[in-house]
C-alpha positions in Angstrom: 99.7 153.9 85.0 101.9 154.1 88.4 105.2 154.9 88.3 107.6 151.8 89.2 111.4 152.7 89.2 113.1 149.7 88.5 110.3 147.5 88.6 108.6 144.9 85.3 106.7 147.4 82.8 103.9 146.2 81.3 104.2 145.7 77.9 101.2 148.1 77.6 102.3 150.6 79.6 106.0 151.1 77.4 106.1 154.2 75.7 107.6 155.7 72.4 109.3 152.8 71.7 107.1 151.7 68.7 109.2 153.3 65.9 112.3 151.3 67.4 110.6 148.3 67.7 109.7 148.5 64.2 112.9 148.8 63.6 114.1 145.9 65.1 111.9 144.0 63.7 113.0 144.6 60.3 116.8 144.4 60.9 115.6 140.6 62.1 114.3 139.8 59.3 117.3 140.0 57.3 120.6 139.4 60.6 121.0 139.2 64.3 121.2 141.8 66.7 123.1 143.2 69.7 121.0 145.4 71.1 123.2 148.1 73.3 122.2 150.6 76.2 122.9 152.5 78.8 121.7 151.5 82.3 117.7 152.4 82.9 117.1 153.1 79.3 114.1 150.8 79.2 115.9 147.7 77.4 114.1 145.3 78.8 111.0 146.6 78.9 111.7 146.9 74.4 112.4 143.1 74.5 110.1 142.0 76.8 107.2 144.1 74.5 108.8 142.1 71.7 108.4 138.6 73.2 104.7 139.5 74.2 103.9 141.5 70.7 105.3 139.6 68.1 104.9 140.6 64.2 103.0 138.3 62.6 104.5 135.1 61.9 107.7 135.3 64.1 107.2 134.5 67.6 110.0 135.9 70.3 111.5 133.5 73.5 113.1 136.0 75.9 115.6 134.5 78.3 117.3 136.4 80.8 120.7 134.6 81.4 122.5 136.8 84.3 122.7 133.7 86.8 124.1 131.2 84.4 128.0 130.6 84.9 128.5 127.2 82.8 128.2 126.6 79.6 126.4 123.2 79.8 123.7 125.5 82.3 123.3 127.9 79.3 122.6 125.1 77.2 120.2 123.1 79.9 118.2 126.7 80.2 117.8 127.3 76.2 116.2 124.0 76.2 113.5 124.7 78.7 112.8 128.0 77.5 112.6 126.5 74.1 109.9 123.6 75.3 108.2 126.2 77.3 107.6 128.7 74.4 106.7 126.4 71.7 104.8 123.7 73.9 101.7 125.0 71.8 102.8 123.1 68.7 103.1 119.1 69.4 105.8 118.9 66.7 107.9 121.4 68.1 107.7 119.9 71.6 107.9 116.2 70.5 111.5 116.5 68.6 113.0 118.3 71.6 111.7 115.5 74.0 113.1 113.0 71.4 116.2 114.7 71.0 116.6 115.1 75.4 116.3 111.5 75.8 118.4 110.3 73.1 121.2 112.8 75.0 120.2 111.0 78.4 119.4 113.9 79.5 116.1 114.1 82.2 114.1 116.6 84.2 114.3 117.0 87.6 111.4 119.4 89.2 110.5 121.2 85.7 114.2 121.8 85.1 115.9 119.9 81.8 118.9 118.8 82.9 122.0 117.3 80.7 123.7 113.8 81.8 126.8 114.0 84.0 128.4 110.8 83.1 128.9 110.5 79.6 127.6 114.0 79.0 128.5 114.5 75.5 130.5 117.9 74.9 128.4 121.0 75.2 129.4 122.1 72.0 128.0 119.2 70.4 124.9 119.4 72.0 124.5 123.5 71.6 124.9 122.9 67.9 122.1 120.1 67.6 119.7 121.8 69.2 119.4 125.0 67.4 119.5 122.9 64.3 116.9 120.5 65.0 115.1 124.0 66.1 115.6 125.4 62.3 114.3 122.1 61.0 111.5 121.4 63.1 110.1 125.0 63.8 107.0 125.4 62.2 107.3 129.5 62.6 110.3 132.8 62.4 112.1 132.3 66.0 113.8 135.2 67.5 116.4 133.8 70.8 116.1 137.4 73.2 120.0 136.6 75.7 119.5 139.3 78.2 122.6 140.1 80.3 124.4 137.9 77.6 128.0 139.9 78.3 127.9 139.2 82.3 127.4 135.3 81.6 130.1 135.3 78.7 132.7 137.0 81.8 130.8 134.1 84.6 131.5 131.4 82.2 135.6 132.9 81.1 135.6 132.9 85.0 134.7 129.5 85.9 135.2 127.7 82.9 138.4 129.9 81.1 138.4 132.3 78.5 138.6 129.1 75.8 134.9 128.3 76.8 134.0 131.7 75.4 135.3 131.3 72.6 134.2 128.2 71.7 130.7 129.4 72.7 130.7 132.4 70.3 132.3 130.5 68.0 129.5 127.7 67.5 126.9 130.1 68.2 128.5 132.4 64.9 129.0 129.0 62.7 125.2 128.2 63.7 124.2 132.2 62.4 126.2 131.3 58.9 124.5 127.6 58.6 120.4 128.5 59.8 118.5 131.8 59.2 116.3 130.4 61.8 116.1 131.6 64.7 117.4 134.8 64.8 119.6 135.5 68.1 119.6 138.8 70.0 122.3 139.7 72.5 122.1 142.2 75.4 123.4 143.4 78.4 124.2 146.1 80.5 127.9 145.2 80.2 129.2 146.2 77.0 129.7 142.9 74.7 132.9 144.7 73.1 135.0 144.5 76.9 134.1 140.6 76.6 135.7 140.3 72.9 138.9 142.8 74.4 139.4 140.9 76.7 139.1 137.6 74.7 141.7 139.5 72.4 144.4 140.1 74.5 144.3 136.5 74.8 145.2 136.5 71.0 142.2 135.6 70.2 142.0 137.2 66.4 138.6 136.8 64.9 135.7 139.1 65.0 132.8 136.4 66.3 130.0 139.7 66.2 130.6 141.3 62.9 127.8 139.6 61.2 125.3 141.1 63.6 123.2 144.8 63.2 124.1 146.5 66.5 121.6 149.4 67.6 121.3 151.6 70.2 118.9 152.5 72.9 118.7 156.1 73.1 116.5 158.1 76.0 113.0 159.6 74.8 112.0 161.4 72.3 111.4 164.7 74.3 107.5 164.0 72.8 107.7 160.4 74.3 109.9 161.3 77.7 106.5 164.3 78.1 103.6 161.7 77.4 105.4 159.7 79.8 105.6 162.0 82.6 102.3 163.1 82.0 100.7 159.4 81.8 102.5 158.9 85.3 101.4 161.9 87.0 97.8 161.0 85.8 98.3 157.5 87.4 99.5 158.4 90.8 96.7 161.2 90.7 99.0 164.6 91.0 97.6 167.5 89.5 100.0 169.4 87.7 100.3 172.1 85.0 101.1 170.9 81.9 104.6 172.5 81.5 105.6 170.2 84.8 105.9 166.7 82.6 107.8 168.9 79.9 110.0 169.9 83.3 110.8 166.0 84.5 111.6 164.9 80.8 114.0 168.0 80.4 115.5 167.3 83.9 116.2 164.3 83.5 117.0 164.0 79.9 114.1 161.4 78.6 115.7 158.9 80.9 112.6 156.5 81.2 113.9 155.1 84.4 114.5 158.7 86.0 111.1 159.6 85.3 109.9 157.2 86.8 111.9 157.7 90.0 110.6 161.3 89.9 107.2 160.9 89.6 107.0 158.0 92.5 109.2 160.8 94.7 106.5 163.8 94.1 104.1 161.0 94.7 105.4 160.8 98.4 105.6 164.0 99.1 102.0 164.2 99.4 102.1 168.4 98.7 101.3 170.6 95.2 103.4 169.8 92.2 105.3 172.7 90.3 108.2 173.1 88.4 109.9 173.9 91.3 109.0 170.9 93.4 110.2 169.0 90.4 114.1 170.7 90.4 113.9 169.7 94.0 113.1 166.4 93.6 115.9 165.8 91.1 118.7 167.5 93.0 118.0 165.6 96.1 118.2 162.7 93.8 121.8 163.7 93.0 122.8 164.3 96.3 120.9 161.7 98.9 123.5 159.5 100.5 121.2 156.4 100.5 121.9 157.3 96.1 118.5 155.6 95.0 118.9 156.4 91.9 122.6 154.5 92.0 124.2 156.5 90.5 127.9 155.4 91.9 127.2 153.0 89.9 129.2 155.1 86.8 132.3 155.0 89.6 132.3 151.8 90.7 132.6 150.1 87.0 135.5 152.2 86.1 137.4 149.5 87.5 135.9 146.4 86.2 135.7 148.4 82.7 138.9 149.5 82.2 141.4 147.6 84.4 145.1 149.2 84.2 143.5 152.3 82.7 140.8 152.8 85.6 142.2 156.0 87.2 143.2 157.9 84.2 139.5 157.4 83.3 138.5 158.6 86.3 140.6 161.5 85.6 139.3 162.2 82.4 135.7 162.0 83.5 137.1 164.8 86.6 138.8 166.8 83.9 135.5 167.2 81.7 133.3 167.9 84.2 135.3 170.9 85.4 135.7 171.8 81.5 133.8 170.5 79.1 134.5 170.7 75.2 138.0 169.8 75.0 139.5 168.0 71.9 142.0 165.6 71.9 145.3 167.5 72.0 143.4 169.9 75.2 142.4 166.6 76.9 146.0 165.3 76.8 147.2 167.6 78.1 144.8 168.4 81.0 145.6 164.8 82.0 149.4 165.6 81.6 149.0 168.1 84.2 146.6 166.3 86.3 146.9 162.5 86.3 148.9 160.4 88.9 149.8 157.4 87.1 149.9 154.7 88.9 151.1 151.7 86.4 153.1 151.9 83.2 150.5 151.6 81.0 148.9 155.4 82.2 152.5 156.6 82.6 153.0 156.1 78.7 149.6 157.5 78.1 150.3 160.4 80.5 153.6 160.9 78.7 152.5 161.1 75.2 150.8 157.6 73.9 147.9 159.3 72.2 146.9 155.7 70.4 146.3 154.4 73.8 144.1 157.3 75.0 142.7 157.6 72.0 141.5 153.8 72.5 140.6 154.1 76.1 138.3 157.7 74.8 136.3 155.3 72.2 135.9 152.6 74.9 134.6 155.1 77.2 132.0 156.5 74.0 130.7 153.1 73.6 130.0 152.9 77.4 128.2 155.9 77.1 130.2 158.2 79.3 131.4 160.7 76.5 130.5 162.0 73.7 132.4 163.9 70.2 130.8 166.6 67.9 131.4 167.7 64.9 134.3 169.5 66.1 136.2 166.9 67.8 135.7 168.2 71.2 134.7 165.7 74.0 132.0 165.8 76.9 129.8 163.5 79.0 127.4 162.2 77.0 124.5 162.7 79.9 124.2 166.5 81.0 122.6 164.5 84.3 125.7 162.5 84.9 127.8 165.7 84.5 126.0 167.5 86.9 125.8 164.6 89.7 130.0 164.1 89.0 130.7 168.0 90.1 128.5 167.9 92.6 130.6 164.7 93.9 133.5 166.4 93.1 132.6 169.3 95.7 132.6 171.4 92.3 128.9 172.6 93.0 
């Protein structure tokens, strides 16, 4: 097994990710799911082990929807990875041929393409063809959307935020009417910013409450070791054994970090210790080519959190100087420290604790903090902490 930062895993070579798999598994049985993670967590690598490892009975049809920005394109895609996945069965495949030509719809160079004169509405033809699906599959169907967030914010973009809504709207009404297939959403943009920012739009309903949403966590330490270790093995470094138990701890059972680790002390072409491994990692926080893109956590501040960008970045500045502060210490941390630049972090600056209390759980379920039991706040990755001082000249 060779280490491949960012690259397709094997569904063989995924690790510790059987028990959550499991797990998935039998939420689907019953609902839907929105599968959530943090960047590099190995998401795709869980559904793509799903789509090639089925249970028994159910069969999985991943598509990874990133590039689509229409709706009728989202609809023209399903289709073909629909026909594509069940082109086994000659009943599945002959009702969607059937049910393309009687649209006028053709295929042009393996690609199913939908009528553009007369092309009847999208909404119309999304609801047909997932219900012919329930009637004419002969098997449990699972619909995998990766990156289904970015293309709900493509399509508000090119198509208005009323196309979004109307998509999640059907796609809910079709949940309610078929228990087949099941749909899974994912994406490494959280699918809450989308419905936000569909709400301050006044749009009022709740088009995701009837689906199980679950987390990606890092590693079992166990897992994050037999992963390190597998990798080491593969690229042929002989190490003591305490060295994986030193990359999982380093990097927090970050799947794609140990990865990145392991292909580094790879390069390097010399003896692997514990120490070669803490100088692997702080390189890693500090290279100016950032390989390990971790500006990425800066850069989406913006995007994430519009009027309220800066008095994140604040925040995030304020905890890693000081970590453990509950709400009433972080307030006023950013009363002393924060520059507000709009109205909106003027009020929150001045004493709007709803608002930062709001902008605090948006920034939890985007993974940058986390609260105990006390109520205190920190960054929810020690790793992220430490590369944020470092940028902050705070060593």
């Amino acid at each position: 097994m060779k280490a491949n930062p960012g690259g397709i895993v094997s569904p063989s070579d995924v690790i510790g990710r059987d028990r959550l798999i499991a797990q998935l598994w039998a939420i689907l049985k019953q609902q839907g799911l929105v599968l959530v993670a943090e960047r590099r967590m190995g998401k795709t690598a869980i559904i793509r082990k799903m789509e090639a490892e089925p249970i028994a009975g159910w069969r999985a049809i991943y598509l990874d929807v990133e590039g689509v920005s229409r709706a009728a394109e989202f609809i023209e895609r399903l289709a073909l990875a629909i026909r594509t996945h069940l082109s086994a069965s000659n009943k599945a495949t002959q009702w969607l041929r059937d049910f393309w030509s009687a649209l006028g719809g053709f295929e042009v160079a393996s690609i199913l393409k939908l009528p553009e004169a007369r092309q009847p509405h999208w909404k119309t033809v999304l609801e047909r063809l997932l219900g012919e699906l329930a009637r004419n599959a002969d098997q449990r169907l699972v619909l995998i959307w990766d990156e289904f967030p970015w293309m709900l914010q493509k399509i508000a973009r090119a198509e208005g935020a009323s196309a979004v809504v109307d998509l999640l709207d059907v796609l809910r009404g079709l949940r309610q009417t078929h228990a087949n297939p099941r749909l899974v959403f994912t994406g490494s943009i959280g699918l809450h910013h989308v419905v936000a920012g569909l709400q301050d739009q006044d749009y009022v309903h709740s088009p995701l409450n009837d689906l199980r949403t679950i987390e990606v966590p890092p590693l079992a330490p166990p897992d994050a070791v037999q992963l390190a270790d597998a990798l080491l093995r593969g690229e042929g470094l002989a190490a003591a054994a305490d060295v994986a138990e030193r990359i999982a701890e380093q990097v927090e059972g970050v799947p794609y970090y140990i990865h990145h680790v392991v292909a580094t002390l790879a390069d390097l072409g010399r003896p692997v210790t514990m120490r070669t491994v803490d100088a692997v990692v702080a390189r890693s926080l500090t290279e100016p080519q950032d390989s390990w893109n971790l500006e990425h956590y800066r850069n989406r501040l913006g995007p994430y959190y519009g009027e309220s960008a800066s008095l994140a970045r604040t925040l995030l500045d304020v905890l890693a100087e000081t970590e453990d502060l509950d709400l009433d210490a972080l307030h006023e941390q950013l009363r002393i420290k924060a520059r507000p630049d709009n109205d909106r972090v003027r009020r929150i600056v001045e004493g709007d604790r709803e608002e930062l209390r709001k902008l605090i759980k948006l920034m939890q379920r985007d993974h940058y903090l986390e609260q105990d039991e006390r109520g205190a706040y920190r960054f929810r990755f020690a790793l992220i902490r430490r590369w944020w001082r470092i940028d902050l000249g705070l060593g």
